[in-house]
C-alpha positions as CSV (number, residue, x, y, z in Angstrom):
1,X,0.0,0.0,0.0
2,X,2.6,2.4,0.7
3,X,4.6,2.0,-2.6
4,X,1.6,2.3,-4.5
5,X,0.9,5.7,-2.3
6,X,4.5,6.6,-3.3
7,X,3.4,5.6,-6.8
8,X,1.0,7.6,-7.8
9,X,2.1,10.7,-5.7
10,X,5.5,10.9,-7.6
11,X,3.0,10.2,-11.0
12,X,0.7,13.2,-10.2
13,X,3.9,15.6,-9.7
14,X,5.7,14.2,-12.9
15,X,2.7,15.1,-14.9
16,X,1.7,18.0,-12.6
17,X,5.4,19.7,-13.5
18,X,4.9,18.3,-17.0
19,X,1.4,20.5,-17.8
20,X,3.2,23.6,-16.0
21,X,4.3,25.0,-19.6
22,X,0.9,24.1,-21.3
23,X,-0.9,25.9,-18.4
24,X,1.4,28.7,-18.7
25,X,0.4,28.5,-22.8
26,X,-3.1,28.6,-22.2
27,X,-3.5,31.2,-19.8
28,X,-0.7,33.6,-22.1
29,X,-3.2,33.0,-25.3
30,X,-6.1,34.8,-23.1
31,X,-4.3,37.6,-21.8
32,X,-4.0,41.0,-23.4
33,X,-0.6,42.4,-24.9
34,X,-1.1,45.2,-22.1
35,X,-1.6,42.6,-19.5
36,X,1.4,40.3,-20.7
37,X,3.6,43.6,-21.0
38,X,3.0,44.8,-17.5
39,X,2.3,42.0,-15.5
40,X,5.6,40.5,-13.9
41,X,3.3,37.2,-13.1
42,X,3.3,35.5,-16.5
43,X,1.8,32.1,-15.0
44,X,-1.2,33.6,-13.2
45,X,-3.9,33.4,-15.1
46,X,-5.5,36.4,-16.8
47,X,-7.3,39.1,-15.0
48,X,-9.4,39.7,-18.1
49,X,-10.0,37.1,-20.3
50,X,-9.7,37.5,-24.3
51,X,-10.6,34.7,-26.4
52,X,-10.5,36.8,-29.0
53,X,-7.0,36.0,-29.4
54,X,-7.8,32.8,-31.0
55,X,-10.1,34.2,-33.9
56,X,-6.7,37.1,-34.5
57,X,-4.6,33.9,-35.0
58,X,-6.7,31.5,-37.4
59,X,-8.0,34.1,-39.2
60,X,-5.5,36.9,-39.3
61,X,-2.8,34.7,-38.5
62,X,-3.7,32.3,-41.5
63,X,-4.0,29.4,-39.0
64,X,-6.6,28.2,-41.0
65,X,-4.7,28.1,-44.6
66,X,-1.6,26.6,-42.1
67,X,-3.9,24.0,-40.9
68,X,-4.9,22.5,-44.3
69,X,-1.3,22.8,-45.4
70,X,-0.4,20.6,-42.4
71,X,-2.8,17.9,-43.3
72,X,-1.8,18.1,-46.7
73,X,1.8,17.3,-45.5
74,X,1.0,15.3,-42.7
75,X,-1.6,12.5,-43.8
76,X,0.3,11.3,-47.0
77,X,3.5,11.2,-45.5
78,X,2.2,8.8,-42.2
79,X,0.0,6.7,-45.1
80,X,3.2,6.4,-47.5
81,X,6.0,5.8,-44.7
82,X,3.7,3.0,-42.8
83,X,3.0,1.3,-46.1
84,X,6.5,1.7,-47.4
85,X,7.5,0.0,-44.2
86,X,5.3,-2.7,-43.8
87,X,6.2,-4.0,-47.5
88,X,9.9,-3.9,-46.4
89,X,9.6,-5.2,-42.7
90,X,7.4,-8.0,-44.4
91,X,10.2,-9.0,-47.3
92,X,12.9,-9.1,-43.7
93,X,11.1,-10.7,-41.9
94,X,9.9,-13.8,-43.7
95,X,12.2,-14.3,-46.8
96,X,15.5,-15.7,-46.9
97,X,17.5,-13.7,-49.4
98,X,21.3,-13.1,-50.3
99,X,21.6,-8.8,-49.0
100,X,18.8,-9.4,-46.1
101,X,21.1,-8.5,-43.6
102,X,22.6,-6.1,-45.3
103,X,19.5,-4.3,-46.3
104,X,18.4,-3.9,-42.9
105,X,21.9,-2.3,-41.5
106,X,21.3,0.1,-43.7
107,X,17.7,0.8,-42.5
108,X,19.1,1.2,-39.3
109,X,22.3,3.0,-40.0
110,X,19.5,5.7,-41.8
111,X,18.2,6.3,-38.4
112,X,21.5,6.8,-36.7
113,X,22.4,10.3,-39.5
114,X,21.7,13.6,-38.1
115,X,19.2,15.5,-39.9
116,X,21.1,18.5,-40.1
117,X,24.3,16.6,-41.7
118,X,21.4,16.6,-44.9
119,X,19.8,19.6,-45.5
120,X,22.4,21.2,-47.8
121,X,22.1,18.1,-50.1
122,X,18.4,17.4,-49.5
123,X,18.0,21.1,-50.6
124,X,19.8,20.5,-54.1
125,X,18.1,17.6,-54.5
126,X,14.7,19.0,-54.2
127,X,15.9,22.1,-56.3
128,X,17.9,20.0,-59.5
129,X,14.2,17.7,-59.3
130,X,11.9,20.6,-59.4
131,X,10.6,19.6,-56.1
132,X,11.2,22.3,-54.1
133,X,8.6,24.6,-52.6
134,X,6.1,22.2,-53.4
135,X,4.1,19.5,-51.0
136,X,5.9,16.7,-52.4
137,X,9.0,17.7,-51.4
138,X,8.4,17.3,-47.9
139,X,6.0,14.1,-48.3
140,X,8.5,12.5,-50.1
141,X,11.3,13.5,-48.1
142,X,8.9,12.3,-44.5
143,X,8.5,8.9,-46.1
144,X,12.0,8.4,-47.2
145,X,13.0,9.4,-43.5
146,X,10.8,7.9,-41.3
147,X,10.7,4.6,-43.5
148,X,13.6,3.5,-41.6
149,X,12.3,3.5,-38.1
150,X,8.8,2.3,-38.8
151,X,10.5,-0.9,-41.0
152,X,12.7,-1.8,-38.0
153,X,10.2,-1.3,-35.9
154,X,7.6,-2.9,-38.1
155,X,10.2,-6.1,-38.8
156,X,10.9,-7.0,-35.6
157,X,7.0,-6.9,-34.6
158,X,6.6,-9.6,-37.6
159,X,9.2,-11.7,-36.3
160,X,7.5,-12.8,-33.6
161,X,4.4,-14.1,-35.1
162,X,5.1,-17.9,-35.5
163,X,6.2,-19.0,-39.0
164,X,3.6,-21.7,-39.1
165,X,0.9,-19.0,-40.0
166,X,3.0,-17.9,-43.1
167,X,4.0,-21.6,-44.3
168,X,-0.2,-22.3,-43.3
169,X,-1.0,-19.9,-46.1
170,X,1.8,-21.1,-48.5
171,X,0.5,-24.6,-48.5
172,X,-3.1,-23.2,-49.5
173,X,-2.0,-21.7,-52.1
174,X,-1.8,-17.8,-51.2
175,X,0.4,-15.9,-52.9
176,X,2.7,-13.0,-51.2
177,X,0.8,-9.8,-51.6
178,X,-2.2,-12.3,-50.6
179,X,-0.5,-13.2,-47.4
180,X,0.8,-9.6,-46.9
181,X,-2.4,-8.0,-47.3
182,X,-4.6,-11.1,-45.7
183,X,-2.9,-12.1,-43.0
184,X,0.1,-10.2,-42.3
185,X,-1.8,-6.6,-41.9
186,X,-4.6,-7.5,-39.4
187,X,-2.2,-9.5,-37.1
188,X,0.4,-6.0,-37.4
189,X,-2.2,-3.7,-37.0
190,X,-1.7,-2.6,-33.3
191,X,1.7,-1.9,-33.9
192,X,1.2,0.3,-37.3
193,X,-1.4,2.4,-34.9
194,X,1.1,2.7,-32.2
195,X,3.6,3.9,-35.0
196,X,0.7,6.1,-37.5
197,X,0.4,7.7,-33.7
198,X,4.4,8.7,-33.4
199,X,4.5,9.5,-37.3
200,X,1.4,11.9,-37.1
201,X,3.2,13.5,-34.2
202,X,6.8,14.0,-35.1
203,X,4.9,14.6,-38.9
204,X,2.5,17.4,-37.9
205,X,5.2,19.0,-35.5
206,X,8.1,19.0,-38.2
207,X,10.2,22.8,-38.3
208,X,13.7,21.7,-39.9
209,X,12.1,20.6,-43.2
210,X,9.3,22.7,-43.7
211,X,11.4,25.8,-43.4
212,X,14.5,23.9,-45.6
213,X,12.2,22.9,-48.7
214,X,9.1,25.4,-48.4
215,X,9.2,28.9,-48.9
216,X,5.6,30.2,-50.5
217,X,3.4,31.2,-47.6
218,X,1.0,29.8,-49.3
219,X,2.2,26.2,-48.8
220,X,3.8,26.6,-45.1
221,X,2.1,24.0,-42.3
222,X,1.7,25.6,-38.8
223,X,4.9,25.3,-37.7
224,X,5.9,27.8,-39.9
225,X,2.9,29.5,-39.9
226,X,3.7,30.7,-35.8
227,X,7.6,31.5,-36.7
228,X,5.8,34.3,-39.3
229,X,3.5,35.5,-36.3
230,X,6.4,37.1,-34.8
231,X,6.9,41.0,-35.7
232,X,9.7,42.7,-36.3
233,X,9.7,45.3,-33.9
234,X,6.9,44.4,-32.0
235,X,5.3,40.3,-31.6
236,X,1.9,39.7,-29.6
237,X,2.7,36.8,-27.6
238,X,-1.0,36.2,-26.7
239,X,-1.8,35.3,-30.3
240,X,1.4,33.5,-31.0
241,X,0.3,31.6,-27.8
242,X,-3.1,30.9,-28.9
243,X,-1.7,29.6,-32.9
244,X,0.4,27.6,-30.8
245,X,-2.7,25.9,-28.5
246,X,-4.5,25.3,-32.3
247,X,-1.8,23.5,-34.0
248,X,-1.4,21.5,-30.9
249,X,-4.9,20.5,-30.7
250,X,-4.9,17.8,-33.2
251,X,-2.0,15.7,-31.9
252,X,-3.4,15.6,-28.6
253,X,-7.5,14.5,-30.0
254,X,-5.2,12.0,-32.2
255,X,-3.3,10.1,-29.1
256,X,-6.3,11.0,-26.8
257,X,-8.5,9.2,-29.4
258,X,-6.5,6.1,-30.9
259,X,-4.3,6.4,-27.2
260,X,-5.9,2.7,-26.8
261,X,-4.4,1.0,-29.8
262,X,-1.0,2.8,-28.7
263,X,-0.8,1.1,-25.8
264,X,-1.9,-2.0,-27.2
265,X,0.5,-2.1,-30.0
266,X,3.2,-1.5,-27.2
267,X,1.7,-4.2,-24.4
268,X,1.5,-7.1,-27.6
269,X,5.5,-5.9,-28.5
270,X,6.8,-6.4,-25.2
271,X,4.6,-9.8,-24.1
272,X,5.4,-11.6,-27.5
273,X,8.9,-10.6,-27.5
């Protein structure tokens, strides 16, 4: 009784000391630019309130033109990189071939690069292909990056489903892509939500590449979309503070939403491995 007391108060500070910044966000996006100027307390909430902030940033703020621009982005990029993936953690996982090994070092060795050791050639590759400043640019780019992860992720998942079920299928007569799309998917499908959850995250919440291969306002997601909020001589912090609440909403409905099959995908990982 006394560790689980211990438990659960160390869990409700963690998290407690965790929401701090959020809180502080929230209250910021409802205060006035007088209020934020003058007031030395900038994590009490607001004396007045001023939701009004939020309207100034999706409308005046192009939020809303950010928003769509995000999805845009977003939504291919977590449907190409998971189906890329699967196709190549399937082929790893259950065929014997002669550069297997080889193949998936190289997967993993793709995680291990720094993103900023690539820009400059990821840049002249987008420009000599007539990619940049457009959408595919960064989808293609998201799926080429993230393909890595999800794969070795995605492969090791596969390998612990008994070969019997594949050989099963063989001896019935089911091709691969029948077995792939038959079998394999539905018994992988907790862990591609657990990673469609981390893809539309890290996705959604992307600065480096955005700014690197976008430069049309017209085309900018939301996390570009805040970084033009801020003046020159003078930047309102209460709607830069709201923006920010907005683009953060959907990743939070997402995990709050599908936060089930995230931990399920997890929980199945760690009891079959």
């Amino acid at each position: 009784m006394r560790r689980k007391v211990m438990f659960y108060a160390v869990s409700v500070t963690v998290v407690s000391v965790w929401l701090i910044p959020f809180a502080i966000a929230v209250f910021t996006s409802f205060k006035s630019m007088d209020e934020l100027l003058l007031s030395q307390n900038w994590w009490s909430p607001p004396s007045v309130w001023h939701p009004g902030n939020y309207s100034t940033a999706w409308i005046e703020g192009n939020m809303n033109r950010y928003y769509v621009n995000t999805c845009i982005i977003t939504i291919p990029s977590v449907a190409g990189a998971l189906m890329v993936s699967s196709l190549a953690a399937f082929a790893l996982a259950w065929y014997r071939f002669r550069l297997r090994t080889p193949i998936l070092l190289l997967f993993v060795a793709g995680m291990l690069v720094p993103a900023q050791m690539l820009m400059i050639p990821v840049y002249r590759f987008s420009v000599s292909t007539g990619l940049y400043n457009t959408y595919w640019a960064v989808i293609l780019l998201h799926i080429a990056f993230e393909s890595g992860f999800c794969t070795f992720c995605l492969r090791n998942f596969m390998m612990t489903i008994p070969r019997s079920v594949f050989e099963a299928a063989e001896i019935d007569g089911a091709g691969p892509l029948r077995i792939y799309a038959g079998i394999m998917l539905p018994l992988v499908t907790p862990a591609m939500a657990a990673l469609a959850i981390l893809e539309f995250t890290w996705i959604w919440n992307d600065y480096l590449w955005s700014l690197v291969l976008i430069q049309s306002d017209k085309l900018k997601p939301a996390t570009l979309g805040l970084a033009n909020m801020q003046g020159k001589y003078l930047t309102d912090w209460a709607v830069i503070a709201a923006g920010s609440i907005e683009a953060a909403v959907v990743p939070i409905i997402i995990f709050l939403c599908f936060q089930k099959y995230f931990i399920e995908g997890l929980t199945v990982g760690g009891v079959k491995g």
